[in-house]
Structures are given as structure tokens and as C-alpha cells.
VOGUFI-638024 format. One record per residue (C-alpha): x, y, z; residue number from 1; residue in one letter. Coordinates in steps of 0.2 Angstrom, whole numbers. Last residue first. Layout:
// VOGUFI-638024
+-------+-------+-------+-----+------+
:  east : north :    up :  nr : rest :
+-------+-------+-------+-----+------+
:     X :     Y :     Z : NUM :    A :
...
+-------+-------+-------+-----+------+
//
This chain:
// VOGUFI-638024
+-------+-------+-------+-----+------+
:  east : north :    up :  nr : rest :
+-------+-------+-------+-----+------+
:   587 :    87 :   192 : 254 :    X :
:   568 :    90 :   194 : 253 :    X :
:   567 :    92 :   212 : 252 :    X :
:   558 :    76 :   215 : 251 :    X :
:   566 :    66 :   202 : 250 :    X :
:   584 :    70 :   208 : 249 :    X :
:   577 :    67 :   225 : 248 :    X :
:   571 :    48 :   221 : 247 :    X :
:   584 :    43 :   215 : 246 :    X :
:   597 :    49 :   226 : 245 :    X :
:   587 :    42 :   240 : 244 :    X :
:   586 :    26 :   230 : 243 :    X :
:   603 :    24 :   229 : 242 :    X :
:   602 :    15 :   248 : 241 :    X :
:   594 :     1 :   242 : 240 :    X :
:   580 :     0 :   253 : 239 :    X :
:   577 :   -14 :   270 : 238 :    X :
:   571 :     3 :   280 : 237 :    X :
:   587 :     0 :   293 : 236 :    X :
:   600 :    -4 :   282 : 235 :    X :
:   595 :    10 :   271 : 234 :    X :
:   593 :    21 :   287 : 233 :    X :
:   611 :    15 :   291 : 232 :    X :
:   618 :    20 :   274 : 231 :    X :
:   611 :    38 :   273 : 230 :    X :
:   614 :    43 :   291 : 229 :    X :
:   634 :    39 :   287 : 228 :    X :
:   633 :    48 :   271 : 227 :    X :
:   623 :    62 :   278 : 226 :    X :
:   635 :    65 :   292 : 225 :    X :
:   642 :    77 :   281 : 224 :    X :
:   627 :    90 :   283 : 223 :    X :
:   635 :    89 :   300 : 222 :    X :
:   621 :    91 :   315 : 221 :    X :
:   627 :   100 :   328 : 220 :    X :
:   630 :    92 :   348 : 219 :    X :
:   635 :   108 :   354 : 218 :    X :
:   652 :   108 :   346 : 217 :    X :
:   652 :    95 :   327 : 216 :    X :
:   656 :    81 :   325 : 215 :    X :
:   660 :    74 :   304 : 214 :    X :
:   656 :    54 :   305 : 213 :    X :
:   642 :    57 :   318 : 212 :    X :
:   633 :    40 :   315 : 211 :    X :
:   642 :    33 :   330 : 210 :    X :
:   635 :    48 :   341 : 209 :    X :
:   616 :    45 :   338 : 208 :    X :
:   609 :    57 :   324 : 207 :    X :
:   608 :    76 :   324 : 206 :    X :
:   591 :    85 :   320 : 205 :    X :
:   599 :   103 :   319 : 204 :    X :
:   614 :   110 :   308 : 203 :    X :
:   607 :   101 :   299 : 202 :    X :
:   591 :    95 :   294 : 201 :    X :
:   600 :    80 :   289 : 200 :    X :
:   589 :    75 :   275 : 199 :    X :
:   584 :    58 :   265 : 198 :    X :
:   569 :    56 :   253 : 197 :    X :
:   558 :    43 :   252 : 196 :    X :
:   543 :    42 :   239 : 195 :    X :
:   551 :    28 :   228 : 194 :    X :
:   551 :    15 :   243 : 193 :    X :
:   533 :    16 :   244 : 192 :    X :
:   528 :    20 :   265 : 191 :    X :
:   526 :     7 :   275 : 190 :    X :
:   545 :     5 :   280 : 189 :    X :
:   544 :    23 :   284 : 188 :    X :
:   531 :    21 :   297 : 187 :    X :
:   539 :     7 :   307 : 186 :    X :
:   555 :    21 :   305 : 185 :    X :
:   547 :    33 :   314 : 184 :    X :
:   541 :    18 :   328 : 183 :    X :
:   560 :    20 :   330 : 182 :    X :
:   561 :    36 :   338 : 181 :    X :
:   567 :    32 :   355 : 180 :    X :
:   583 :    22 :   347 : 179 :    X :
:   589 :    37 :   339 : 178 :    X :
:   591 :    31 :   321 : 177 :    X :
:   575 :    44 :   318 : 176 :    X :
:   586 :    58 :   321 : 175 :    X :
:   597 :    53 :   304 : 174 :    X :
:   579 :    59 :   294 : 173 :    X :
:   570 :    53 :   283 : 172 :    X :
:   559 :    63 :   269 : 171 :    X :
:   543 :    61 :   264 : 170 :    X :
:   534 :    65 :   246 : 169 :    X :
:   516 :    70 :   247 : 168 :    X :
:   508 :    74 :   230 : 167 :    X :
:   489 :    73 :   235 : 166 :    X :
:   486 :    54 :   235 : 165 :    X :
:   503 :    52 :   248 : 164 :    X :
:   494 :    65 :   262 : 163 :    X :
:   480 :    55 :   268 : 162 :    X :
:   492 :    36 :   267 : 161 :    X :
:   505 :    49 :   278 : 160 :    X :
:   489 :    53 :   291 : 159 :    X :
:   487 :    35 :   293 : 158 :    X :
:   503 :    29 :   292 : 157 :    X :
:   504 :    44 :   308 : 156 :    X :
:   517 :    59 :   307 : 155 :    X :
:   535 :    61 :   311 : 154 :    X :
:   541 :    65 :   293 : 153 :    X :
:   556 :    75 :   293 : 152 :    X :
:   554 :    84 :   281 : 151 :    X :
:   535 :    80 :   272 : 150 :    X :
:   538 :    85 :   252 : 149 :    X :
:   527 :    93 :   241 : 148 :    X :
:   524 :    88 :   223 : 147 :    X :
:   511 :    94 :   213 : 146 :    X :
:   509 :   111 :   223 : 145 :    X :
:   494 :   109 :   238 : 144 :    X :
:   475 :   114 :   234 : 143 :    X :
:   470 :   127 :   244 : 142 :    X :
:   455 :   126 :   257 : 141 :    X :
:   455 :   108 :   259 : 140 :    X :
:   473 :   108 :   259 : 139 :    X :
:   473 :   122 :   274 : 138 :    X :
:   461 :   109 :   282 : 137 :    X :
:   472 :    97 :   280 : 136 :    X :
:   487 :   104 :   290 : 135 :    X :
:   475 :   111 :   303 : 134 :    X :
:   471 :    94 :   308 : 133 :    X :
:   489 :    87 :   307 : 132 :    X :
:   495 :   102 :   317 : 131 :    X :
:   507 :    92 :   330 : 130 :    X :
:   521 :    96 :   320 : 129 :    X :
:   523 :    99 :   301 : 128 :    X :
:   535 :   106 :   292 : 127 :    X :
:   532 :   107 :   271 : 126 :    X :
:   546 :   107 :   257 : 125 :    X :
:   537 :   114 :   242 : 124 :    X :
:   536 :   108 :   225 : 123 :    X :
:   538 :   124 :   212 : 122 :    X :
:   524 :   127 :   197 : 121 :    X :
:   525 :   145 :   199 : 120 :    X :
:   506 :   147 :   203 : 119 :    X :
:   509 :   133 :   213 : 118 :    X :
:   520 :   136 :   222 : 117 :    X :
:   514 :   154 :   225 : 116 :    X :
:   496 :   147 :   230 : 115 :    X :
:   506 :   136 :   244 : 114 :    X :
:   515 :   149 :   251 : 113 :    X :
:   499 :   161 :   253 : 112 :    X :
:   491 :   146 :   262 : 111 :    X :
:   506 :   146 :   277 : 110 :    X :
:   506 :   163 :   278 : 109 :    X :
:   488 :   163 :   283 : 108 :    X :
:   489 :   148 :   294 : 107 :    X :
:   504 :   154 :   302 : 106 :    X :
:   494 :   169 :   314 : 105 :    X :
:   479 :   158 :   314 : 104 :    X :
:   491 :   144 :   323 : 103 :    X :
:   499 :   154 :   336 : 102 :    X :
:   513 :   162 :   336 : 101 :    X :
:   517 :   157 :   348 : 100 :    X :
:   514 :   143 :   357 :  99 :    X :
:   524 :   132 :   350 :  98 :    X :
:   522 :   111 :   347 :  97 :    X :
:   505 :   118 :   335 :  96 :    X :
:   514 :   119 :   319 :  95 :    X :
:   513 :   125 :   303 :  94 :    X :
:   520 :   124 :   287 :  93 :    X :
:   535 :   130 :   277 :  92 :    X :
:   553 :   128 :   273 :  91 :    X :
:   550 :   130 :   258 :  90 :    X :
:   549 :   136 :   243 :  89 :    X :
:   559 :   126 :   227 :  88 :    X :
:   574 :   134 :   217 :  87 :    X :
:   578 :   126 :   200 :  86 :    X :
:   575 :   144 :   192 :  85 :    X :
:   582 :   153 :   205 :  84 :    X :
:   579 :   174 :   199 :  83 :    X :
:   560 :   167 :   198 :  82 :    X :
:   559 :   159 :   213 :  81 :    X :
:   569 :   177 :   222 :  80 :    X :
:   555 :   187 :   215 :  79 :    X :
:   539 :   178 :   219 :  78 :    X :
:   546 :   180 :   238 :  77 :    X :
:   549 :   197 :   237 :  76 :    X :
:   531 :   198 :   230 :  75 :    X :
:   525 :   187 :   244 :  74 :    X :
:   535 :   199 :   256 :  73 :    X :
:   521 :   212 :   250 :  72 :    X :
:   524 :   221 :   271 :  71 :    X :
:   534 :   210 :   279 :  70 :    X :
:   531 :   193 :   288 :  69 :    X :
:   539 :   191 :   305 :  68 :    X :
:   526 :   183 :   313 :  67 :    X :
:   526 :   170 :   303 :  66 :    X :
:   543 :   166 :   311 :  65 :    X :
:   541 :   147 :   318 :  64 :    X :
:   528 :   145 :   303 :  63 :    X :
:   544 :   142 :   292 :  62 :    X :
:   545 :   159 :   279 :  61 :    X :
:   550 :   153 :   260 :  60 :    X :
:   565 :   150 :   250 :  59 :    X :
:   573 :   136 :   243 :  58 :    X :
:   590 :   135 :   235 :  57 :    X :
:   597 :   118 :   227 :  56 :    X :
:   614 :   122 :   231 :  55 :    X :
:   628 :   111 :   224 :  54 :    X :
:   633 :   112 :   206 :  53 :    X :
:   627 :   131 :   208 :  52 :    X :
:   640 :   133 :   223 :  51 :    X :
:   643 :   154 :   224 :  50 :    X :
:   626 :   158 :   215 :  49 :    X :
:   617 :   147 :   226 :  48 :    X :
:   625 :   151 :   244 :  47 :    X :
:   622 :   169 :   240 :  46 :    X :
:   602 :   163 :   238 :  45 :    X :
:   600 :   155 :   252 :  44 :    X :
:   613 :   171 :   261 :  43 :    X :
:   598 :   183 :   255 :  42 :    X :
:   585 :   173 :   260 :  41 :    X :
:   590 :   174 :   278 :  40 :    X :
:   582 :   188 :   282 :  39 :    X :
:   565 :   184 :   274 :  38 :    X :
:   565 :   166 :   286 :  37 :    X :
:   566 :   150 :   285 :  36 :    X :
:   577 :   149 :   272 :  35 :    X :
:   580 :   130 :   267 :  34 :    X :
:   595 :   123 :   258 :  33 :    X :
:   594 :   110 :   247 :  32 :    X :
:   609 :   100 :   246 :  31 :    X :
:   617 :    91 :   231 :  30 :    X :
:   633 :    78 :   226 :  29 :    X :
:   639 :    75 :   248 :  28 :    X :
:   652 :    63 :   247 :  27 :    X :
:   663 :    65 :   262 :  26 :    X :
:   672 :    77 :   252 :  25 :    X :
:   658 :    87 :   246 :  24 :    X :
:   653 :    90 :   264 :  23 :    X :
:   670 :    95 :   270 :  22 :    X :
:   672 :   108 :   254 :  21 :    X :
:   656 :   114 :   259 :  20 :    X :
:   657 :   117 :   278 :  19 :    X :
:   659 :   135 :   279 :  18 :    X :
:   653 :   140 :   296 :  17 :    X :
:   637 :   129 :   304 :  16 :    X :
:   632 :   140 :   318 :  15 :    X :
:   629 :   152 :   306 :  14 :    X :
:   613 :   142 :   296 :  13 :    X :
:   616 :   146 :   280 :  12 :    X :
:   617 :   128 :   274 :  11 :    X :
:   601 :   124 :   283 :  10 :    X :
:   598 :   107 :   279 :   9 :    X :
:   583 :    98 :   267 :   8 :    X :
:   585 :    85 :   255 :   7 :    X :
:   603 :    81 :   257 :   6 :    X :
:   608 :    72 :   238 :   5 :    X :
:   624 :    59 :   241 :   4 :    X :
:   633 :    56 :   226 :   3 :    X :
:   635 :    47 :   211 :   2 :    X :
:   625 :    30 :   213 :   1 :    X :
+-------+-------+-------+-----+------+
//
């Protein structure tokens, strides 16, 4: 394999710094860096044009911040797409673990996000927690993109053998190597090999503490750490672990 690919992180996140260089080194090839929000989709997009053999940008308005929606920001949102050819949307979805905002606040926001992927032809990264129901009823109501992939897929084999007919990818997660997440990984070891992804969701979703190969203050996630997350899981799924790589370059179009 030539490299390490991070399906999902927060590169932009501040509480990371600048962590490139460290994450290259520990043989990090490709992130995909989420906005999840319109005010950080100006440093997705810096981050892009100052690493363009690195960042794989993705924009789009995770249901946590809804709320926050502008005035046309599906037009802004068209717009940055288009400026990053190779860009995906995402991070996106909907979930019912927060009160607010509510569902029928995301809902809306969420289905606009899924007409502009696939009016542009773009996969789409999808977060989904404890809104299963709603998730396919927005499906029903508007068709998903081609591809769209699943972060951190927490969900049933029943709701992941739903979602797989309609374009679902899914990615794995270092969190899941926590010993109290392990019926995750029962999942993941049902799904087909060459629909798995691998993320760090960082700086959030760290692993245990012997799969922090690069530690971070407050217990954040490393993008580096991916190596380390990358190998076990492979260990742990029963996958060679070039399939990750695989199987993103294919997802993203690389």
C-alpha cells in the first residue's frame, strides 16, 4: 500500500494546530476534512489549496448546527463544490442523541444536502445517531447520491444491510477498539470487506491509549494515530489492511 487515507477528520478543527507534517510522517497519504459548519468552510477550503496532495475537502452543515444555516447558503455551498472539483459534502445527517435542534429543524437541511450531491454528482459523508427512522424516511423522500458513506457506523446489520443496496459505504472508526464498543466491530465483520472505510474522526473519537501513537492534551484524537488504529482494526475485522486504502481511493474518485 502507499499510504494511509483518513476518511473523515476535522483538520480545521483549532484544537488540533498544525499537525500535517506530523501526520504525513507517520504515514498519513490523504485526509478528508469535514466542515461542519458555514464558518468553517473557509479554513476547509484554505487547508485544500495549501495541501492539494493532501486534503480531500468536504463541505456541508452537520445537523448539530442546522440551526445555523444562512440565508441561500445552498448557493454558497454549490459554490465552494464547484471551486473543489474533487471535494465531497459532508459532514451531514441527522440525529436524535441532542435535543436541539430538533429533528424537523435538521431534516430540511439535511434533504437540501442530499439534492445538491446529487445534482453535482458528489458522494456525501453522512452522520447518523439514534435517527435511523428518520434517516430513511429522508431517503424515501429524496433519493441519496451514488455513493455515500456512513462515519463512524454505529448502526444495526440490519439497518447497514437497508442502507448497502442504496450506495452505502461505512467507515470504521479507532473508537470502536474500545473494548465497550466491540458489538461495532461484530457488525463490521458482516459488512463486504470492499465497502469499509477507515477514519479518526479526529480531533474527536480517540482510540484506547496503546493505539495513541501521537497523544494529544484532553484526551484528542491524532489524525496520526490513524496508522496505529488502521493496523489493529485490520487485525481485528480479519482484512488486509490495504483494503482501507483501496477502497477510499475508489470511493472518492482518486
Amino acid at each position: 500500500m502507499s499510504g494511509w487515507i483518513d476518511a473523515h477528520n476535522h483538520l480545521q478543527d483549532p484544537r488540533l494546530g498544525d499537525v500535517v507534517a506530523e501526520t504525513k510522517r507517520a504515514g498519513v497519504a490523504r485526509c478528508v476534512v469535514n466542515a461542519t459548519r458555514e464558518e468553517d468552510w473557509q479554513a476547509v477550503s484554505d487547508l485544500a489549496e495549501q495541501h492539494p496532495d493532501f486534503v480531500i475537502p468536504a463541505f456541508g452543515i452537520h445537523p448539530w448546527h442546522a440551526h445555523t444555516a444562512g440565508d441561500r447558503w445552498q448557493d454558497r455551498l454549490r459554490g465552494l463544490l464547484e471551486k473543489h472539483p474533487r471535494s465531497s459534502v459532508g459532514e451531514i445527517g441527522l440525529d436524535k442523541w441532542v435535543a436541539e435542534p430538533s429533528i424537523e429543524i435538521q431534516m430540511p437541511v439535511f434533504l437540501d444536502q442530499l439534492r445538491i450531491a446529487r445534482e453535482l454528482d458528489r458522494p456525501a459523508t453522512i452522520h447518523c445517531l439514534k435517527a435511523w427512522g428518520p434517516l430513511f424516511d429522508a431517503f424515501d423522500e429524496c433519493e441519496p447520491p451514488a455513493r455515500f458513506l456512513m462515519h463512524s457506523f454505529n448502526g444495526s446489520i440490519e439497518s447497514a444491510r437497508r442502507l448497502l443496496p442504496l450506495g452505502a459505504w461505512f467507515s470504521c472508526s479507532g473508537y470502536f477498539l474500545q473494548p465497550r464498543k466491540s458489538t461495532a466491530l461484530d457488525v463490521f465483520r458482516e459488512l463486504p470487506p470492499d465497502r469499509i472505510l477507515l477514519e479518526t474522526d479526529a480531533p474527536d473519537m480517540a482510540p484506547p491509549e496503546e493505539f495513541r501513537s501521537h497523544p494529544l492534551p484532553e484526551n484528542h484524537n491524532h489524525p496520526a494515530n490513524l496508522t496505529a488504529i488502521g493496523k489493529a482494526l485490520a487485525g481485528k475485522l480479519g482484512i488486509d489492511p490495504g483494503i482501507f486504502e483501496r477502497n477510499a481511493r475508489s470511493f472518492f474518485g482518486l
